[in-house]
C-alpha positions as CSV (number, residue, x, y, z in Angstrom):
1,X,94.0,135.1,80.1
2,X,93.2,135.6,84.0
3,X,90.6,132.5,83.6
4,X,93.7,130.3,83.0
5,X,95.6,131.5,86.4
6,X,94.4,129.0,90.1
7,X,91.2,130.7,92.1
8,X,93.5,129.5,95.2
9,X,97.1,130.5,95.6
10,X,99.4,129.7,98.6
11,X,102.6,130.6,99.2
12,X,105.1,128.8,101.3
13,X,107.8,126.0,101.9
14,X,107.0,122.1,101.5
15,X,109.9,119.8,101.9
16,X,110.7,116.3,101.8
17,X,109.9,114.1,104.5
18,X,111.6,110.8,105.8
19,X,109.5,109.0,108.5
20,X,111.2,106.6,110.7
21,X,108.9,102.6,109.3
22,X,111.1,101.1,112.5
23,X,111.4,101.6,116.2
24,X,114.7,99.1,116.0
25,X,116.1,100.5,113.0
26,X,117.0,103.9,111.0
27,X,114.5,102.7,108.2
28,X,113.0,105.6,106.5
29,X,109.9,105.8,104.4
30,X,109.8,108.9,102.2
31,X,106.9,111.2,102.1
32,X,105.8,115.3,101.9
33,X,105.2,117.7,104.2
34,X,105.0,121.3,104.3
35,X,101.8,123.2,105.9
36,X,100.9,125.4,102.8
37,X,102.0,122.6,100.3
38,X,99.2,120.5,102.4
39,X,96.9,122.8,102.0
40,X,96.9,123.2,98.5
41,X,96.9,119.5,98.0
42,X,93.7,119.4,99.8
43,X,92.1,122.2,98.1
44,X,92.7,120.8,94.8
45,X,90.8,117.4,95.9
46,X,87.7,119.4,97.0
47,X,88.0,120.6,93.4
48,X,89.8,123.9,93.7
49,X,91.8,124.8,90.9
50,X,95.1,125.7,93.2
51,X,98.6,127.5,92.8
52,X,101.6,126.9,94.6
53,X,104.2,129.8,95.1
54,X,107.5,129.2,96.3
55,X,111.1,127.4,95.2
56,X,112.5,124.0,95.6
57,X,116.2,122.9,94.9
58,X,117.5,121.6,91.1
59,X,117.9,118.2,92.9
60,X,115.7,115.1,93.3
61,X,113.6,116.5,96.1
62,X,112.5,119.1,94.4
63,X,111.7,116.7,90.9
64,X,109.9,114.9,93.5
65,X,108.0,117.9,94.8
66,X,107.3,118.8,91.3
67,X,106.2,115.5,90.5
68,X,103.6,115.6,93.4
69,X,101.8,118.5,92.7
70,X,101.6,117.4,89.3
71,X,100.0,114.3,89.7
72,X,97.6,116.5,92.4
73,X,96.2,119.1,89.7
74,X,98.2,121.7,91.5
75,X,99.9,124.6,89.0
76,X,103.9,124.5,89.4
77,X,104.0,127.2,86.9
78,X,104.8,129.7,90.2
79,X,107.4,127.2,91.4
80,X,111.1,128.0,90.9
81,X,114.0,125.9,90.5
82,X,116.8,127.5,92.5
83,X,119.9,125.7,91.3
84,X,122.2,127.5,93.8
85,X,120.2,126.3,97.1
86,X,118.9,122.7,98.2
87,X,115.4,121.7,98.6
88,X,114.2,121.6,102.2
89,X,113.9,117.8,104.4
90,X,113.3,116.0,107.4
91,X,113.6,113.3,109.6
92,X,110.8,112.0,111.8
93,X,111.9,110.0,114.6
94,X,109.9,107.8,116.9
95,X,111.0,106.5,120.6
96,X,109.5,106.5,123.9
97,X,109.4,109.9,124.0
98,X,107.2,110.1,120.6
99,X,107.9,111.9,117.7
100,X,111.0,113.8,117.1
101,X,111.1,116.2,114.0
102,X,115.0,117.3,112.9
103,X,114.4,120.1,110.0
104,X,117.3,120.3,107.2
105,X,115.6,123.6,106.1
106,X,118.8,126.3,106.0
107,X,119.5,128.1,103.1
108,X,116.7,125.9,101.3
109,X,115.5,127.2,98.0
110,X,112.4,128.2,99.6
111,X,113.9,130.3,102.6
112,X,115.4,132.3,99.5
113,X,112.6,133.5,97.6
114,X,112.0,137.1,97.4
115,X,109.3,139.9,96.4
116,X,111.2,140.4,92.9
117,X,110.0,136.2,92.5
118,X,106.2,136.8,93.0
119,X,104.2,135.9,89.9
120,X,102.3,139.2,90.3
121,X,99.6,138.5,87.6
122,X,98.5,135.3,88.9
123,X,98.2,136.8,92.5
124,X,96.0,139.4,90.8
125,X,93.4,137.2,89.0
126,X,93.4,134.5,92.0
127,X,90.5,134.7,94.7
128,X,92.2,133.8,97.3
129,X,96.2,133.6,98.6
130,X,96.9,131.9,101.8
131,X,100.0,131.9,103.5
132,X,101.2,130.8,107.2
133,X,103.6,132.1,110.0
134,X,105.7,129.8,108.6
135,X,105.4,131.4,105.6
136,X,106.8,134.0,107.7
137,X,109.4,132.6,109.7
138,X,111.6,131.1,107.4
139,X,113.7,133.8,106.4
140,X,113.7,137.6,106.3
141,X,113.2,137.5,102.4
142,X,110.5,135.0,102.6
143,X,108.7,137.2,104.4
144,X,108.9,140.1,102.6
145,X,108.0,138.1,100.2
146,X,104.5,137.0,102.0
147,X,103.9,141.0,102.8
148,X,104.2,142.0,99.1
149,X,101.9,139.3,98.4
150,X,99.6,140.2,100.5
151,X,100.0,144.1,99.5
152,X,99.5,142.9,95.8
153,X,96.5,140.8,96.8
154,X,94.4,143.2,98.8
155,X,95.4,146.1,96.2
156,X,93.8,143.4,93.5
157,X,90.9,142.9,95.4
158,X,92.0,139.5,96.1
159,X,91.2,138.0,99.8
160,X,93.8,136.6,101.8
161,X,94.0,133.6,104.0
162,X,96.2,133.2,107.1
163,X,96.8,130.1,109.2
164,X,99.6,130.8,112.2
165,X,100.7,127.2,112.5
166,X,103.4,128.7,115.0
167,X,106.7,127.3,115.1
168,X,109.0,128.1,118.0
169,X,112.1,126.8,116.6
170,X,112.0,128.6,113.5
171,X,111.9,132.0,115.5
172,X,111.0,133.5,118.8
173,X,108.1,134.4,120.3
174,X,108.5,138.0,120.5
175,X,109.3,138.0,117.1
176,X,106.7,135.8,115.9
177,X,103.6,137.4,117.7
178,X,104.6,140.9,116.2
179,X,105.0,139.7,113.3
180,X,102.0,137.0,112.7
181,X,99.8,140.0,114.5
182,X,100.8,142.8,111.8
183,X,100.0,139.9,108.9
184,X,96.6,139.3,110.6
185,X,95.8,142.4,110.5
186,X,96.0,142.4,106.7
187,X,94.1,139.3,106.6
188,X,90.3,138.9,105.2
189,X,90.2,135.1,106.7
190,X,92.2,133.3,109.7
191,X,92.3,129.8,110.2
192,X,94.6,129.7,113.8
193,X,94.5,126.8,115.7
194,X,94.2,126.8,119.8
195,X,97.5,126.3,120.7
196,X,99.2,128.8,118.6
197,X,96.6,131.5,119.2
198,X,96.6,131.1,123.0
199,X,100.5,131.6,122.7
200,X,100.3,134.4,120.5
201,X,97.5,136.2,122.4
202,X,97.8,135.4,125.9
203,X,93.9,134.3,125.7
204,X,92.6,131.8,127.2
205,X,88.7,132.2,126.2
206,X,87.1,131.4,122.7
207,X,85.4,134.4,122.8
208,X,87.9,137.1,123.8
209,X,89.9,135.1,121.2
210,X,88.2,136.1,118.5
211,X,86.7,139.4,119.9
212,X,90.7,140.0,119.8
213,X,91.2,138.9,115.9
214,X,87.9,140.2,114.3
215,X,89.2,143.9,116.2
216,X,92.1,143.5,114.2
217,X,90.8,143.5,110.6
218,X,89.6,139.5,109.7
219,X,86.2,139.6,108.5
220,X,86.1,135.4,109.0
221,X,87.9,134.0,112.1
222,X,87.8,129.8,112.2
223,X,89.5,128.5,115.3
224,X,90.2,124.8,114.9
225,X,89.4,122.7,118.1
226,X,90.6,119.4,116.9
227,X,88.1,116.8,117.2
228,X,85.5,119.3,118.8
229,X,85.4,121.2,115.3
230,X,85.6,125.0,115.0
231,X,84.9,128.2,116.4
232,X,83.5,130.2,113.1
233,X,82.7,133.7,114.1
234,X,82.3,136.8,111.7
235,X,81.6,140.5,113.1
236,X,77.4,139.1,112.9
237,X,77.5,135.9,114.1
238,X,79.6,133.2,115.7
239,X,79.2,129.6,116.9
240,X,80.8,126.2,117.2
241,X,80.4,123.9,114.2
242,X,80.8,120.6,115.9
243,X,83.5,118.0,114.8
244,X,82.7,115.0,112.9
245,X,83.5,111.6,115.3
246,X,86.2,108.9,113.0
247,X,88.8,106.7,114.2
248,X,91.6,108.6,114.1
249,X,95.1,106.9,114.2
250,X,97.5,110.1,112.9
251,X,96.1,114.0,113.0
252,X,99.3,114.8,110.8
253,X,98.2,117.8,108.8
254,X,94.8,117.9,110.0
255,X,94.7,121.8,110.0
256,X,96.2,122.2,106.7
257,X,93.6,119.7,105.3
258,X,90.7,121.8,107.5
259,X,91.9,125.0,105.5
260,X,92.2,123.6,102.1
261,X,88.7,122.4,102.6
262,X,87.4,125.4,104.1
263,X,88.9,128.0,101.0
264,X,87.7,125.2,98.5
265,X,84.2,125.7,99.8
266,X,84.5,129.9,100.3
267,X,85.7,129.8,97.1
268,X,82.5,127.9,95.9
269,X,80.1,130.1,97.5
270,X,79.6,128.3,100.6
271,X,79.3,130.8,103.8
272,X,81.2,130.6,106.7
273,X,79.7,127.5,109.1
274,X,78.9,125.5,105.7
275,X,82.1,125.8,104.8
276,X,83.6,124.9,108.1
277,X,81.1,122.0,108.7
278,X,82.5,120.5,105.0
279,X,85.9,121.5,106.3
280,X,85.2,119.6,110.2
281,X,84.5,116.4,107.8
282,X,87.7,116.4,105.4
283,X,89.7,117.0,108.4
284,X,88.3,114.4,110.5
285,X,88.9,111.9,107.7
286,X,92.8,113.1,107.2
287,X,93.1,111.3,110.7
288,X,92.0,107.8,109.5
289,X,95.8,107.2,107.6
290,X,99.1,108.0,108.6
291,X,101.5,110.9,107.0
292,X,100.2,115.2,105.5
293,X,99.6,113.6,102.1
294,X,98.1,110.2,101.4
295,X,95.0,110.5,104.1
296,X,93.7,114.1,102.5
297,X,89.7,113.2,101.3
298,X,88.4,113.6,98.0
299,X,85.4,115.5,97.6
300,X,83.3,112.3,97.1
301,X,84.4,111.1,100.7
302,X,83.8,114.2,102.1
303,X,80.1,114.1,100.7
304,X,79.6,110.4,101.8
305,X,80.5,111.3,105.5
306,X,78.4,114.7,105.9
307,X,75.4,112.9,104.0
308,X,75.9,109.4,106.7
């Protein structure tokens, strides 16, 4: 029955983190990461009902993975357990320098999925799917994998979601801007964030920004600021939805928890600026703990901020 598949679907890689607890030592504490994974997991506490697509290894990462979604009311009916391929880690490192990220993501069970792996009925009877250049850059049969989802999707009627959370060392830029550019232009909502979007585009404006993404098919462009909020602009109207002020201590994630917000409430009914002033407050409060995971808000704490 299509009322038993997730409204929200996204596909991607999460992996395994181990964050340095120790300047002096090599003391790890173990946590999650993984930008779609994240986005998902903050969906589903808005009170989505969410999907995650992808693969993780037959080893104890991926029970662990498993485990987490589980305990987050996030389907792992789409996941696969690849037993010829490894689930994805890695290390964060802190010096003087700050953080250093070192990726153990070759050949991962993720970078290995391909279009004949899509649960094609659930993609159908979902409302949204949201994926992420590093959805795309991952492997070559990852991303066909993303494109026949998004084929499937928009041929369902379903809308798609797109965040570029670019990431130079998984590909170049060449590469990713002609890539990220074609999947935007199949894209009903994007969710980039300044940094990449400047990088992909050239642009330097907020305006000629999103002039330059609406022209290219999105009917919803939200262009996360950080702690100034968002740009929301549609082909009628546009303006800044201003941030929501916290003390922040770790924006880890912050843009994944601002999208699963912001597809929770489209999802909803909310329009566009409600959606991302909901969305400015969840991912203001995802910078008052450390780490992707443990900081995401519940709805409730979501509600108490935008009603104080």
């Amino acid at each position: 029955m299509a009322a038993a598949f997730p409204e929200i679907l996204a596909l991607g890689e999460a992996m395994v983190e181990f964050n340095q607890s120790s300047k002096d030592r090599p003391d790890y504490l173990q946590g999650f990461g993984g930008d779609t994974s994240n986005f998902c997991i903050a969906a589903s506490r808005q009170g989505a009902r969410t999907g995650f697509v992808s693969a993780v290894g037959d080893d104890q990462f991926g029970r662990l993975l498993i485990d987490l979604w589980n305990a987050e009311n996030v389907d792992t009916s789409m996941v696969r357990v690849d037993g010829g391929a490894p689930t994805g880690v890695y290390f964060v490192s802190h010096g003087l320098d700050g953080h250093r990220f070192d990726y153990l993501r070759a050949g991962s069970a993720a970078s290995r999925y391909a279009p004949r792996d899509l649960p094609l009925d659930a993609i159908a009877a979902a409302k949204v799917i949201h994926l992420s250049g590093i959805s795309l850059a991952i492997s070559v049969s990852a991303c066909d994998a993303a494109f026949a989802a998004i084929d499937h999707a928009r041929a369902s009627g379903v809308a798609v979601s797109f965040d570029t959370n670019l990431r130079l060392k998984l590909w170049p830029l060449a590469r990713a801007r002609a890539v990220m550019l074609e999947a935007i232009r199949q894209t009903d909502i994007c969710l980039p964030s300044w940094d990449d979007v400047t990088e992909l585009t050239g642009l330097t404006g907020r305006d000629e920004i999103v002039d330059f993404l609406l022209a290219r098919g999105p009917r919803v462009v939200a262009l996360k600021l950080g702690k100034e909020g968002s740009y929301v602009a549609t082909p009628h109207e546009r303006r800044v939805v201003p941030g929501r002020v916290v003390q922040a201590v770790d924006a880890t994630g912050a843009g994944d928890c601002y999208g699963g917000a912001f597809i929770a409430r489209i999802v909803a009914g909310d329009d566009p600026f409600e959606a991302a002033r909901y969305a400015n407050a969840a991912a203001a409060l995802s910078t008052q703990g450390f780490g992707a995971v443990a900081p995401i808000p519940e709805r409730q704490a979501v509600e108490a901020l935008l009603a104080g």
